[in-house]
N, C-alpha and C positions, 0 to 999 in steps of 0.2 A: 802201401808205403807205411813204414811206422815212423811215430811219433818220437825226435828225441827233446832230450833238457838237459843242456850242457848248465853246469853249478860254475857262474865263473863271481861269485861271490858271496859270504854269510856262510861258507863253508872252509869248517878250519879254522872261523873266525866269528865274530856276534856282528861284524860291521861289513860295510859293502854290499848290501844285497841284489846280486841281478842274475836273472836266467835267463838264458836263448833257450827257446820254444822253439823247433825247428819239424817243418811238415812239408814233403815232398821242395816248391821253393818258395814255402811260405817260413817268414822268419820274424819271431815277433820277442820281446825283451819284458819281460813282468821286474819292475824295481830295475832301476838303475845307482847304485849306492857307491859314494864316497868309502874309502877305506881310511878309517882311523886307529890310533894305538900304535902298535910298535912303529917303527920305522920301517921293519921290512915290508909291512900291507903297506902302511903311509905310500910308500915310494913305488906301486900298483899303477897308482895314479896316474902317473906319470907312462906308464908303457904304454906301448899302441893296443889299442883293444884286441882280443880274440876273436874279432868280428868285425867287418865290413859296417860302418853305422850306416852308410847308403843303401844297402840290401834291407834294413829292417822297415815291416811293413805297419809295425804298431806298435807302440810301448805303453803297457796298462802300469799305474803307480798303485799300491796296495796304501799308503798315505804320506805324507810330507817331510817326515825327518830326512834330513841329508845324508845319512847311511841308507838310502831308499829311492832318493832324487838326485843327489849329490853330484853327479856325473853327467847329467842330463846337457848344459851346455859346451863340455868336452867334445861328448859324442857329436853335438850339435854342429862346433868348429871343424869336427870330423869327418863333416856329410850326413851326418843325421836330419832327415826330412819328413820321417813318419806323423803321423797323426798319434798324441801323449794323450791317453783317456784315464780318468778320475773320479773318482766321487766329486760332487759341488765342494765338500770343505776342503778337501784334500787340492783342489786346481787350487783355492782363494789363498787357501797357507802354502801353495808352493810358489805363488809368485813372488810373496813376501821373502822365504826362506833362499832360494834360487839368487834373490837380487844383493840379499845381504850378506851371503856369502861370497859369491864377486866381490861386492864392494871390502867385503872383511880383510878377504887374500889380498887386493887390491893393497888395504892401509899396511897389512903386515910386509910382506914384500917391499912398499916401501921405507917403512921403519927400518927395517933391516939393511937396507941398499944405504940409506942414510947414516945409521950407524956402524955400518959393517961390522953384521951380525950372523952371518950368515956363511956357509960352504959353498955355496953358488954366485958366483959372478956372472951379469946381475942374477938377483933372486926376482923371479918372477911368480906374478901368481899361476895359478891352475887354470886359471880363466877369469875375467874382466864381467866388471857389471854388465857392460851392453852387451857381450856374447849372453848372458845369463838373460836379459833383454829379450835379445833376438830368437833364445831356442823355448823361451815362455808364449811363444807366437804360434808352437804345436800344440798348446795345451788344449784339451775338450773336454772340459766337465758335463758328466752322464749322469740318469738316474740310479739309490738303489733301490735291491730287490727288485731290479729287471731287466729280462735278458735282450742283451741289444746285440749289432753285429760290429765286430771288427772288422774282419777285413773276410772278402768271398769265403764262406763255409765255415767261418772261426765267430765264433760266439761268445761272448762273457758276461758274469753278474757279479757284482758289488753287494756285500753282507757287512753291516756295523760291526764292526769288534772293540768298541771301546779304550784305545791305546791311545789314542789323541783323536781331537775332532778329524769326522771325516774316514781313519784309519777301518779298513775295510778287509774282509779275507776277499780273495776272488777266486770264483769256478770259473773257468774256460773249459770250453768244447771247442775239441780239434781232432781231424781227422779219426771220428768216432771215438775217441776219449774223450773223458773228464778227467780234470786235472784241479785242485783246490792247492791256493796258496796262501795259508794262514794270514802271514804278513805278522803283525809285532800283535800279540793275543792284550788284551786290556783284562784290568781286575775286575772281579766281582764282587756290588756292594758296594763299590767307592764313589764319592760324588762326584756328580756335573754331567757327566755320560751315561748311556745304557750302557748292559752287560754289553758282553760278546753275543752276537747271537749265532746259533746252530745251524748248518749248512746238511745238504745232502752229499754225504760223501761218494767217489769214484774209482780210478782204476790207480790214482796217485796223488797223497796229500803231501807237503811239501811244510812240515810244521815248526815255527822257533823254538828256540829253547834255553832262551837268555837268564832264565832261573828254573831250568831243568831238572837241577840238583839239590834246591832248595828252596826251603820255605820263608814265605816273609813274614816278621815279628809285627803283623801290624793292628793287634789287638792292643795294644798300648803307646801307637803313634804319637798319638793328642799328648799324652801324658810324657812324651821322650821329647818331644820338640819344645814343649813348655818348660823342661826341663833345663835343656841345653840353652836357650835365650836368658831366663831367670841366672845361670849361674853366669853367661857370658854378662849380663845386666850387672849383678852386683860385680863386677870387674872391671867395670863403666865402661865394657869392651864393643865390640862391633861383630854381629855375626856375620859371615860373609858365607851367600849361598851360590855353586855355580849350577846355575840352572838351565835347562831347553827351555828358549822363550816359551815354545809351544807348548802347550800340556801340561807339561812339569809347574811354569808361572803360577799356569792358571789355579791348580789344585794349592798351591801351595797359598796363593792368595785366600782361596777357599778356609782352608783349616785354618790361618791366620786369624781371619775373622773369624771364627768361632771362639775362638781361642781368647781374643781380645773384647769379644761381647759377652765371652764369660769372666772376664776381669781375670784370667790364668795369667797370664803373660802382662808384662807392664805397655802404657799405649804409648809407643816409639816409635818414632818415624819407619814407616815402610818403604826404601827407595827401591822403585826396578829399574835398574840403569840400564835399559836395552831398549832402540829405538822398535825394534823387532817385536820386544815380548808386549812393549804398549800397540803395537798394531796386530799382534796375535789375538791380545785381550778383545780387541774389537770383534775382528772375524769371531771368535766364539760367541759374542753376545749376538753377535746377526744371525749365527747359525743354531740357534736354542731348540729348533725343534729335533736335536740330537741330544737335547738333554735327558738327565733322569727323571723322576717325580719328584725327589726330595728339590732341586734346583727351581724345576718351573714350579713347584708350592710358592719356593722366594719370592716369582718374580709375579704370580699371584694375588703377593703379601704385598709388593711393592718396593722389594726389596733385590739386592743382585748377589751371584755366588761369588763375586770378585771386588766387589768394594769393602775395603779395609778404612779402618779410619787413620789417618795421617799417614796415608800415601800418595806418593807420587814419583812421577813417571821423569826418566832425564831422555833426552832425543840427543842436547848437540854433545857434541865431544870438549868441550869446553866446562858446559855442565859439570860432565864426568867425574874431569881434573878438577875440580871444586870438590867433588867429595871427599878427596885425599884428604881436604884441611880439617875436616871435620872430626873433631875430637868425641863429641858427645856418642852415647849409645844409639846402635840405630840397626835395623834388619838390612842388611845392602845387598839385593838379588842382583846377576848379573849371567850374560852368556860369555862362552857358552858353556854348558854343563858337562861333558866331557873336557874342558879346559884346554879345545884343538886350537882354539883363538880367540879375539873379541878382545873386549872391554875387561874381564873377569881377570886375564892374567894379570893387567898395570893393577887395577887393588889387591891383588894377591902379592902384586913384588912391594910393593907399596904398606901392607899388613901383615903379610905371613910372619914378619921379624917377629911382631909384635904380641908378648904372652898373655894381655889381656882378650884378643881376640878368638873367635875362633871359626874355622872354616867347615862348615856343616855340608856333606855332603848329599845330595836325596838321589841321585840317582847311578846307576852301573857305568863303571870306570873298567876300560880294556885292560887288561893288563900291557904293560910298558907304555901305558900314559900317565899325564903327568898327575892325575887325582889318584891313578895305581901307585904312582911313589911317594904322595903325599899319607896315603893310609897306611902305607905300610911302614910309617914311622920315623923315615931319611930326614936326618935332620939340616939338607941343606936341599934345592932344589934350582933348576938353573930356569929363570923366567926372563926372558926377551934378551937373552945373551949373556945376563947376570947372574952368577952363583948369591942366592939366597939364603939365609938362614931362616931355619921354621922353627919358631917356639912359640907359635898359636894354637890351641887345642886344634885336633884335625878329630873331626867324629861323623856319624853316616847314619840315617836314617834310611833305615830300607825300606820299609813299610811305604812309601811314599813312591815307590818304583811305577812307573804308570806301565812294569809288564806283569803279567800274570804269572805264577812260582807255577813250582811242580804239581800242586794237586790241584791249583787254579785250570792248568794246559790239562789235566786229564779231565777232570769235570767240563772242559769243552767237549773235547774228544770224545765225550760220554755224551753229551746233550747233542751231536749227528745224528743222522740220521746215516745207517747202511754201513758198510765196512769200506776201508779201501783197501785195493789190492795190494798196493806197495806204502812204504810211508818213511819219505826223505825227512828225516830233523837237522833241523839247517839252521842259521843264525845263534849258534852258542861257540861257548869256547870249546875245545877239544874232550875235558871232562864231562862237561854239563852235558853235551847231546850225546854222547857214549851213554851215561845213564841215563839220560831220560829217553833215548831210542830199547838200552833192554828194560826199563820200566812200563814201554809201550807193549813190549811182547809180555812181560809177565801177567799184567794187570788187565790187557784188553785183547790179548791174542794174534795181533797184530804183526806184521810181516816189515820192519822196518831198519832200518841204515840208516849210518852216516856217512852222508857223501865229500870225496876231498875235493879242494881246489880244482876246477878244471876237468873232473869228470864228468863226462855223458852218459846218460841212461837213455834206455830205447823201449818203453811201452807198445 
C-alpha cells in the first residue's frame, strides 16, 4: 500500500495548514489551520471539508497558532472524535487560543447582527466557545524527543523549533515511511526560546516558507523600534502594535525591557490589551525549561524576560473602551496581529484617523488583509463596517518575525541529518515557495515542489 498526503492547506497560501496522511484506512491530519487573508481562502472555512472528520484516526498539532489549530472545533461539530497529540506547550496555548477565538467570532458576529454590518443574515460565527470547549476535550499532551505510538503501526516525534513555545517539527513513521513536518521554523539567536533543532531527515519533508525569499533586517531591531516609539513619543502620539498574543507579546515585552533598562526609549505605559496575551504570558513563564540561556541567566538573576516596567494587562472589555480616552503617550499592544479580529481593530478605527499615532507592525500580513492594505499606503480602510481615514504613520518591523527568513530555513536544512527523498515547501505565498523550493535544489541538491491546493502525493 502506499502512503499518500493530500495538501489541503498552507498551499498556495502561508495560512491554513492541514494535511491528510492517508495509509491503506488509516487516516490521520498533522495541523488543522484556520484560513486567513483574502476572502477567497477566508470563505474555505466555511465549505465542507475534503474529508470525513469521523474517519480520522489522529490529529498531531505542530504548535498553537490558529492558522495550525484553527479549525479543530469545526471539524469537531463535524464528527471529529480522534485523539489531538501535542507537545505540553503547544496543548496549554491551545486551549487558551481555541477558546478565545470562539469567543472572539462569538462577539464579532454579534457586533455585526447588531449593527448590520454584515453580508449575511444572521452573521454567524465559525463556531462558539463551547463547541471550542467541547473539541479541547481530544487534546493529549506528549513528550519531546520521543517516539510514542499514535495509532496501530504509525509512530511520531516532537523536535523544538523555536517559533513559539512548544512549536515543534514532527517526524511520523507510516507505513515504512518517514515523513518530517517542519511546522512554522523559529529564528536563530533570538531570545526566550532555543534554536530550532536538527531532525533526521526521510523519504519526505514538508518545509515553510513564509520568508523563503527574504531576509530579515534584524541586525538593527533594537535600534528601529527605539526609533519608531521616540518619534511617535515627541508627537505625544500612541504607538499601536497588532500583535499574536502568543510569541510575538512575549518577545516584544522582552526587547521592550531592554530597551527601557537602557534608558533608549522613554518609560511609558506598556498596555497589553489582550485577555489572551496576559494568559499566554503565563503559560510561558510555567514552561521555562523551553528557554534559551540568555532568559533562564534572567531568572537566575531574579529577574524575568517579560516584566517591563509600567505595564499592565486589560482582561474586561470595559477596560478596553477606557483606553480610547486616553490622550497621553503610551505603547498599546493588542490582538490580533494579522488584524482578522479582536480588540486591535476598535483602536485602530478609533486611531488610525489620528497623525500623531502610529501603527507599528512586527509581524507577516497575507496579502488582501487588512495590515496588507494598511502597508501599502490606502489612505482609507474600512474597520467594523466603517470606512476610515488613515493618517497615522503605518511602519513594519521585520526583524521581529518569530519565522526564520531564507538563509535562517537553509541553515536548518543544513544542520539534518540525511537527505530527503522529496521536499514539499508549503506555507508561503506563491512567490516565496517557488524560490525558496529552486533555492533548495541549487544550494543543497535537493528534489523539491511546490504543492497546489488539494493535490495528493503518493510516497
Amino acid at each position: 500500500m502506499d502512503v499518500r498526503i493530500t495538501f489541503l492547506g498552507a498551499a498556495g497560501t502561508v495560512t491554513g495548514s492541514t494535511y491528510l496522511v492517508s495509509y491503506g484506512n488509516t487516516r490521520i491530519l498533522v495541523d488543522c489551520g484556520i484560513f486567513q487573508g483574502e476572502r477567497s481562502w477566508r470563505e474555505r472555512n466555511w465549505l465542507p471539508p475534503h474529508f470525513d472528520p469521523a474517519s480520522i484516526q489522529a490529529v498531531l498539532l505542530t504548535h498553537a497558532h490558529v492558522d495550525h489549530i484553527g479549525m479543530l472545533p469545526r471539524y469537531y461539530k463535524l464528527g471529529l472524535r480522534a485523539p489531538v497529540l501535542a507537545s505540553p506547550g503547544t496543548a496549554d496555548l491551545a486551549k487558551l487560543l481555541l477558546l478565545d477565538s470562539g469567543r472572539l467570532q462569538e462577539e464579532e458576529s454579534a457586533f455585526r447582527a447588531k449593527h448590520k454590518k454584515s453580508r449575511h443574515h444572521p452573521p454567524l460565527p465559525l463556531y462558539t466557545e463551547e463547541e471550542a470547549k467541547a473539541a479541547l476535550e481530544l487534546l493529549t499532551p506528549g513528550p519531546i524527543n520521543t517516539r510514542i505510538p499514535v495509532v496501530d503501526g504509525v509512530t511520531a516525534q516532537w523536535s523544538l523549533m523555536g517559533h513559539i513555545l512548544g512549536a515543534c517539527a514532527i517526524t511520523l513513521w507510516i507505513g515504512g515511511k518517514k515523513i518530517v513536518f517542519s511546522g512554522d521554523v523559529g529564528r536563530y539567536g533570538e531570545p526566550i526560546l532555543v534554536d530550532p533543532q536538527p531532525v533526521e531527515l526521510g523519504d519526505l519533508l514538508l518545509i515553510e516558507s513564509t520568508y523563503g525569499n527574504r531576509l530579515h533586517n534584524g541586525s538593527a531591531l533594537q535600534d528601529e523600534m527605539a526609533d519608531i516609539i521616540n518619534r511617535t513619543y515627541r508627537r505625544r502620539g500612541v504607538v499601536i502594535i497588532p500583535s499574536f498574543a502568543v510569541g510575538r507579546t512575549q518577545t516584544l515585552l522582552y526587547y521592550l525591557r531592554e530597551l527601557k533598562a537602557a534608558e533608549r526609549i522613554p518609560d511609558i505605559p506598556v498596555i497589553i490589551d489582550s485577555p489572551m496575551a496576559s494568559d499566554a504570558t503565563a503559560i510561558y513563564r510555567h514552561h521555562s525549561n523551553e528557554y534559551d540561556e540568555r532568559s533562564k541567566e534572567l531568572l537566575r538573576k531574579g529577574a524575568h524576560p517579560f516584566t517591563v516596567s509600567k505595564m499592565y494587562f486589560t482582561r474586561e472589555k470595559e477596560e478596553s473602551m477606557k483606553l480610547n480616552s486616553i490622550e497621553e503617550p503610551m505603547i498599546l499592544i493588542s490582538a490580533s496581529g494579522m488584524l482578522s479580529g479582536g480588540r486591535i481593530l476598535h483602536h485602530l478605527k478609533h486611531r488610525v484617523s489620528d497623525k500623531r499615532n502610529t501603527v507599528m507592525f512586527v509581524g507577516y500580513q497575507p496579502p488582501g488583509s487588512r495590515g496588507d492594505w494598511l502597508k501599502r499606503g490606502n489612505k482609507t480602510m474600512r474597520l467594523l463596517g466603517d470606512e476610515v481615514p488613515v493618517n497615522a504613520e503605518v511602519c513594519e518591523v521585520s526583524g521581529l518575525s518569530a519565522h526564520a527568513d531564507r538563509a535562517e530555513l537553509l541553515r536548518w536544512c543544513r544542520s539534518c541529518s540525511g537527505t530527503p527523498g522529496r521536499v514539499a515547501v508549503v506555507h508561503g505565498e506563491p512567490d516565496s515557495a517557488r524560490q525558496f523550493s529552486a533555492l533548495l535544489g541549487e544550494e543543497l541538491g535537493w528534489n523539491s515542489f511546490v504543492p497546489e491546493y488539494l493535490d495528493t502525493i503518493t510516497l
